[in-house]
C-alpha positions as CSV (number, residue, x, y, z in Angstrom):
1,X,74.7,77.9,69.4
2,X,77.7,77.7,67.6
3,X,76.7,75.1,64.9
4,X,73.7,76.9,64.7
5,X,75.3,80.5,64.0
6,X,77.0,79.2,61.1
7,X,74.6,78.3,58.9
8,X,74.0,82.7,58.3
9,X,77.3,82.5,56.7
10,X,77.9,82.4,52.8
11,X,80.9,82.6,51.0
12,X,82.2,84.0,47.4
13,X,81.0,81.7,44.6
14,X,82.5,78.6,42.5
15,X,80.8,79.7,38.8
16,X,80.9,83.7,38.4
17,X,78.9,85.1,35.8
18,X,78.5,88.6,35.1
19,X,75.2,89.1,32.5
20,X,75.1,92.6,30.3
21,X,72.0,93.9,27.9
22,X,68.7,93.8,29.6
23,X,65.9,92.5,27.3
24,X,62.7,94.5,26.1
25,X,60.0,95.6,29.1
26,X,57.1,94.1,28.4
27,X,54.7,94.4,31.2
28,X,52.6,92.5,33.7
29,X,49.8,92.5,36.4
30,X,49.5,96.6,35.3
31,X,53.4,97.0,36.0
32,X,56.1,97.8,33.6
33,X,58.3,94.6,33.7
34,X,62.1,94.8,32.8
35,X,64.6,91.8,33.1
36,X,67.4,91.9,32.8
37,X,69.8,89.2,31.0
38,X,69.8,85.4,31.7
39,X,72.6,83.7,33.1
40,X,72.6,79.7,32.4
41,X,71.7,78.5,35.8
42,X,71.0,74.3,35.9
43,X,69.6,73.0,32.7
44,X,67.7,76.7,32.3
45,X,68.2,80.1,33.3
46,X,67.6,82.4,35.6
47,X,67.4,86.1,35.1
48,X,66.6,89.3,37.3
49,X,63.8,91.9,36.9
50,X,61.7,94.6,38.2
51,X,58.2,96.0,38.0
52,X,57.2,99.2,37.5
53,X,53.7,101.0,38.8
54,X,52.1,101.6,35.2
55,X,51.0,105.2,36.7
56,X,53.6,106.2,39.3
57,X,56.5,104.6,37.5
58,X,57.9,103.5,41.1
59,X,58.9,99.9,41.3
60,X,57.0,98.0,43.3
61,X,58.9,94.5,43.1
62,X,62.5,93.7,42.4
63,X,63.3,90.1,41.9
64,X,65.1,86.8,40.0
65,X,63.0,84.7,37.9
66,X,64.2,81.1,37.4
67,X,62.6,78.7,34.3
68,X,61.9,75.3,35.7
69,X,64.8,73.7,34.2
70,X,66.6,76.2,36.4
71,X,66.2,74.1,39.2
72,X,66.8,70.6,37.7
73,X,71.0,69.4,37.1
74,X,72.1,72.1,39.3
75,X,75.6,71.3,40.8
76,X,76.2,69.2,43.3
77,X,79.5,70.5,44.6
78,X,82.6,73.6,44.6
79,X,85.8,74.1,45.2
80,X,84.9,77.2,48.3
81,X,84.1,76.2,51.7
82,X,84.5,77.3,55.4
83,X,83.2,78.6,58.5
84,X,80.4,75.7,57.9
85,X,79.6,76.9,54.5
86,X,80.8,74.5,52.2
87,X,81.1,73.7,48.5
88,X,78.4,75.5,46.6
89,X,78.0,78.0,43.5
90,X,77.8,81.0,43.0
91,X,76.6,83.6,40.1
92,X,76.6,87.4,40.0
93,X,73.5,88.9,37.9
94,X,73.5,92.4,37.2
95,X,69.7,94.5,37.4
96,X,67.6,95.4,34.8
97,X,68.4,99.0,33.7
98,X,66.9,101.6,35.1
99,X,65.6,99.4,37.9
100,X,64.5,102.5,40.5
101,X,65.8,100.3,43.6
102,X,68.8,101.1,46.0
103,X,70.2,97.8,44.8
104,X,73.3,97.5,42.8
105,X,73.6,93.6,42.3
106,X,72.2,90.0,42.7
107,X,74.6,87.4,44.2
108,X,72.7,84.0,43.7
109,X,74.3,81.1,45.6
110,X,73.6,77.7,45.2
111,X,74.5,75.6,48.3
112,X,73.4,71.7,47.3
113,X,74.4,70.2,50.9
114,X,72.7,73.6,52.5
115,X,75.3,74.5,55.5
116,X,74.7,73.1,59.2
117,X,72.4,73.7,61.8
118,X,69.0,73.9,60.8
119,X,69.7,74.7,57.2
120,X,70.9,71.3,56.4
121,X,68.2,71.5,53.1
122,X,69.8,72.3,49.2
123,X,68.9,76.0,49.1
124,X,69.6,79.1,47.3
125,X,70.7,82.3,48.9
126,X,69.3,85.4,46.6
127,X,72.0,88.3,48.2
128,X,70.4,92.0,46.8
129,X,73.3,94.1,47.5
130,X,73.0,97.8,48.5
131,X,76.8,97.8,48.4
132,X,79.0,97.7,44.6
133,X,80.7,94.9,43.0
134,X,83.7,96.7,43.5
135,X,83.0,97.0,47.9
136,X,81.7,93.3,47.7
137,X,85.4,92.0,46.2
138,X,87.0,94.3,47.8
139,X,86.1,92.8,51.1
140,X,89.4,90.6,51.3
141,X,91.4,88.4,54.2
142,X,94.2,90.0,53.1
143,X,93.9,93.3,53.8
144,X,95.1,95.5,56.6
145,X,92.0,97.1,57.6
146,X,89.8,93.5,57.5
147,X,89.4,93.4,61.2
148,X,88.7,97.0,61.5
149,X,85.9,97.1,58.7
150,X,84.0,93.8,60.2
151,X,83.9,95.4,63.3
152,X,82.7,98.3,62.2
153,X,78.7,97.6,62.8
154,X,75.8,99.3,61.4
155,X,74.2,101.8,63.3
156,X,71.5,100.0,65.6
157,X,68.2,101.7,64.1
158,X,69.6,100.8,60.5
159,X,68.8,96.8,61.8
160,X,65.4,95.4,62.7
161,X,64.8,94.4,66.0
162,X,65.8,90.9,66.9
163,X,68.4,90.5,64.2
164,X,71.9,89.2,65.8
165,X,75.5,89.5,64.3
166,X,76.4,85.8,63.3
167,X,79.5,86.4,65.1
168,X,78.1,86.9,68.4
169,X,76.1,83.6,67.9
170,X,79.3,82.1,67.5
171,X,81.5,84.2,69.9
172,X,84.2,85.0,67.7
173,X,85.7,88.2,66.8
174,X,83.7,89.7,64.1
175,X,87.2,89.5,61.6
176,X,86.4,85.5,62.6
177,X,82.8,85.2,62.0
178,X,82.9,87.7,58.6
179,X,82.6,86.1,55.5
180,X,85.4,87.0,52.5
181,X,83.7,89.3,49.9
182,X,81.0,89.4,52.1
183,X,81.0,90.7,55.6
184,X,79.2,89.6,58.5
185,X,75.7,88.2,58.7
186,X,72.6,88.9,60.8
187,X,69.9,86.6,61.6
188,X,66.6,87.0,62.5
189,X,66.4,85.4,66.3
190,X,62.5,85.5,65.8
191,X,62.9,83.1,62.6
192,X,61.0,79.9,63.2
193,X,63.5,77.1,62.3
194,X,65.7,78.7,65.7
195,X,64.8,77.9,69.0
196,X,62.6,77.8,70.6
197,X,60.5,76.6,67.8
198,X,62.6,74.5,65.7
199,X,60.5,74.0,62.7
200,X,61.9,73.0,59.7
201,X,63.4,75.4,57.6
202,X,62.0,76.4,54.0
203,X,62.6,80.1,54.2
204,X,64.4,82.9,56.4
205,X,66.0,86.2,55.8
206,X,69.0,87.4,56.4
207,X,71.0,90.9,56.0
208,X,75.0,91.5,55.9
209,X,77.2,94.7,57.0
210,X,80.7,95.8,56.1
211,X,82.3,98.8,57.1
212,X,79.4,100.0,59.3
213,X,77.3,99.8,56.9
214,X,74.1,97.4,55.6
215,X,75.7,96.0,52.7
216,X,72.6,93.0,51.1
217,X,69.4,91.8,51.7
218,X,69.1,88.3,51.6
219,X,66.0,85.7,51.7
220,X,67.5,82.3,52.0
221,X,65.3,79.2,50.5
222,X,65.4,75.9,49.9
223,X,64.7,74.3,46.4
224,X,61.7,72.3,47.8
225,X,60.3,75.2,49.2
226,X,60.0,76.9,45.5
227,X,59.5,74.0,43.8
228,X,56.5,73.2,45.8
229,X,54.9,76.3,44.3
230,X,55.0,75.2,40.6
231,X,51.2,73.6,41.7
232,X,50.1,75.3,44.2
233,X,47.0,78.1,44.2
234,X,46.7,81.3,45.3
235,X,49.7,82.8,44.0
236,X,52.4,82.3,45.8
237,X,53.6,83.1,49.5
238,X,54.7,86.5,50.7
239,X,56.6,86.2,54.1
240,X,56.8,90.1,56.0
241,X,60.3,91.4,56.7
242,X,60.7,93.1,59.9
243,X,61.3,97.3,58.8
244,X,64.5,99.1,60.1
245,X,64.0,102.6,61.9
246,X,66.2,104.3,58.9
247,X,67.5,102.9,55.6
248,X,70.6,103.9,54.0
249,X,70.9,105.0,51.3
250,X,66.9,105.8,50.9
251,X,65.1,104.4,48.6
252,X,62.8,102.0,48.0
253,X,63.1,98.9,50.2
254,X,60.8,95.9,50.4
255,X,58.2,95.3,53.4
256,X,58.2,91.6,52.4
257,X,59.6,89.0,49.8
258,X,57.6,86.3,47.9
259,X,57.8,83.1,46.3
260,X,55.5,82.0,43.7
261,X,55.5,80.8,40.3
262,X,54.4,82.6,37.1
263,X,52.6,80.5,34.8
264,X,52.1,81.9,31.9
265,X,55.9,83.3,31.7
266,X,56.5,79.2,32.7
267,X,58.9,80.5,35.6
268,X,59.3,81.0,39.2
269,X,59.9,84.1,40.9
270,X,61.8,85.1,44.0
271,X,60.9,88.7,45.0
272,X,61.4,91.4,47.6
273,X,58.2,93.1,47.1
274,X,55.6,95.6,48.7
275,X,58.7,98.4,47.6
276,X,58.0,101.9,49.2
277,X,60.3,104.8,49.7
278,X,62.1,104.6,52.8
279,X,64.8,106.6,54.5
């Protein structure tokens, strides 16, 4: 269990970068689309974005899009590692303007050895953070109050049912199994590369808390996985996330998040989508 626990945990990046102006909404599939700016990710670059219902004005989808160099001469290694979770990259991308979602960030990890158990594969982990940038590095070793804050759980109808605290897993201490500027992480015990099924893994997803709160929103893939969809047909692959009782702070959450890749635009998208006011 306890190589399989840590493969939930993600750590603070190699590469920061912090993006500013978002470019001109243009629009798409009868939504408003917004990005916001690219960040140089591989040999392209990866940017985030939302849509927009052309008559409600609600977002309906909230995403990154990557061009398809984004995914070739990634990096193959970093100086951070631990707890399983070793030498990978990581880039903070800031949301379109105006974006309508309860989100504050994107945290886009890059792990190119993938980290134990059954999530030996290169992935990316795409963290949408309720939480700010300022309670994401705050969440430090170092200070007095760590243990108190990672055991200070969300409360239960704020989780979906069957999702475990990676500490548990592990049977640690929650200050043990918590992740620096991260928290802890929960994992979907229904997900189909855990026992009992033990199928490969191409995508999962994943949520963190600090501080008794639901702090990010992860779905965790591997590069194959979106790579496979630059020729495939019928527009991608939408995977249901299981809904929480109560959301906090309301707003408009995702009932599932998609993979696909955007022709036209000549880039792929990752995407929690089916967004709908929830509290």
């Amino acid at each position: 269990m306890r190589s399989m626990a840590l493969v939930v945990l993600a750590l603070a990046g190699l590469a920061w970068s912090r993006t500013r102006e978002p470019v001109d909404p243009g629009t798409l599939n009868g939504a408003r689309l917004r990005y916001g700016a690219p960040i140089q990710l591989g040999k392209g670059e990866a940017r985030t974005y939302v849509l927009r219902d052309e008559k409600t004005g609600n977002p309906v989808e909230i995403g990154v899009a990557l061009t398809e160099n984004a995914l070739q001469g990634l990096p193959m290694g970093g100086q951070h590692g631990g707890n399983g979770h070793e030498h990978y990259a990581s880039y903070i991308m800031e949301l379109p303007a105006n974006h309508g979602t309860p989100y504050h960030f994107v945290e886009l990890d890059w792990n190119p050895k993938g980290h134990g158990g059954p999530y030996t594969a290169q992935h990316f982990d795409f963290h949408f953070y309720r939480s700010s940038l300022a309670e994401h590095d705050a969440i430090d070793p170092t200070r007095a109050d760590y243990a108190q804050q990672a055991a200070a759980f969300p409360a239960a109808d704020e989780l979906p049912n069957g999702y475990v605290s990676s500490h548990l897993l592990m049977k640690l201490d929650p200050a043990q199994a918590a992740v620096p500027k991260m928290g802890l992480h929960w994992v979907d015990t229904n997900s189909p590369e855990l026992p009992p099924r033990n199928q490969p893994f191409t995508a999962t997803f994943i949520i963190g808390s600090w501080g008794g709160k639901v702090t990010f929103d992860e779905p965790m893939i591997t590069r194959d996985f979106i790579l496979a969809h630059r020729d495939s047909i019928g527009g991608g692959t939408t995977i249901p996330v299981p809904a929480s009782a109560r959301y906090a702070p309301a707003g408009f959450y995702m009932d599932s998040y998609t993979v696909s890749f955007d022709r036209a635009a000549g880039e792929y998208h990752v995407a929690l989508t089916g967004l709908a006011w929830k509290k």
